[in-house]
N, C-alpha and C positions, 0 to 999 in steps of 0.2 A: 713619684719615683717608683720604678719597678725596680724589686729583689734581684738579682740573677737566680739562676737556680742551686750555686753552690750555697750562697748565701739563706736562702731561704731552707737549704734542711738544716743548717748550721742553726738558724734559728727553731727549727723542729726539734732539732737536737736539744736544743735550750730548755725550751718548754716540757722536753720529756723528762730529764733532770730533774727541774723544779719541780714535776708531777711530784714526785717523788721523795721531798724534802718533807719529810715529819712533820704532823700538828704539834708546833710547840718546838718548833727549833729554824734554825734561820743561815742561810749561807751566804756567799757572795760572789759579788759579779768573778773575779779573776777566779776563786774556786771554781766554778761551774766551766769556765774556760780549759782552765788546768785541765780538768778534771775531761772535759772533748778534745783535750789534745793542742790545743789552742792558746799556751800560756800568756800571750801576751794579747788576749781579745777581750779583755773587761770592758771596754768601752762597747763592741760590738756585742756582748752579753748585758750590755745596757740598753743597747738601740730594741735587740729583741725583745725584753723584758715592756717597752714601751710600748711595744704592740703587740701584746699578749693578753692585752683584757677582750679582744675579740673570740680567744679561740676557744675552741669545745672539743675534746673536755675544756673546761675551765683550769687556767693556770695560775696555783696560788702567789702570784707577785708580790704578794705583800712577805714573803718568808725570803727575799734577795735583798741584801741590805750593802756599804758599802765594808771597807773592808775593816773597819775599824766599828764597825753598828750600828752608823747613823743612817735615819730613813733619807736619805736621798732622793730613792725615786717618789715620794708622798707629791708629789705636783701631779705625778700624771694617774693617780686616783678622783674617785668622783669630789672629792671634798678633801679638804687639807689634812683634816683628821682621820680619817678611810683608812688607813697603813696600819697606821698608830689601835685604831681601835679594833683592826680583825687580829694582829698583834698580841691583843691585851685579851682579848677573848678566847685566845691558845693560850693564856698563860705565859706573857710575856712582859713584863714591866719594861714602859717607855719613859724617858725623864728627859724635858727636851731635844726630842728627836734622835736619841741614845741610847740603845739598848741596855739595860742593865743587866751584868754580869754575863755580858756578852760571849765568852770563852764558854760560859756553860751550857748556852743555848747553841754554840757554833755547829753545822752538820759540814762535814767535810767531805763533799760525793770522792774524793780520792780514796778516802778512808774507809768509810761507810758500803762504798758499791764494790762489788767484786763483781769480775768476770766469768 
């Protein structure tokens, strides 16, 4: 399946975002939408995120979580555990696929990014 071309900067758009999300903090799909103008594209800020292990720069995926903190997307890393452990390497406790004390880790690109 080919992108159209609206669709694919929406997905540029995605990954430039996530560029951008702090070592050590984690957002999520409808944030990142909100956040492009797109409030109701979680799902399509899912699709992008699923193929965004190919691009360069490299896009830290593993810091998109659902909206509540669970690793969701952990299927589409190299190994089940991949999420979880680049995760835990920023300084992130995971406990059953759960971010702990998720609010404190939340980055809010609405908040966070100024124009």
């Amino acid at each position: 399946m080919k992108l159209s071309e609206k669709n694919q900067d929406f997905f540029q758009n995605v990954y430039e975002v996530v560029r951008l999300i702090p070592e050590g903090r984690v957002t999520n799909y409808g944030s990142i939408g909100k956040y492009l103008g797109a409030s109701r594209s979680a799902r399509m800020v899912g699709w992008a995120m699923n193929a965004a292990h190919s691009q360069h720069p490299p896009v830290p995926a593993h810091r998109v979580v659902n909206r509540t903190g669970v690793l969701t997307g952990k299927h589409h890393f190299p190994t089940p555990f991949a999420m979880q452990e680049a995760l835990e390497k920023e300084g992130i406790e995971v406990v059953d696929d759960q971010i702990q004390n998720f609010r404190q880790h939340f980055w809010d690109p609405s908040v966070e990014l100024t124009f």
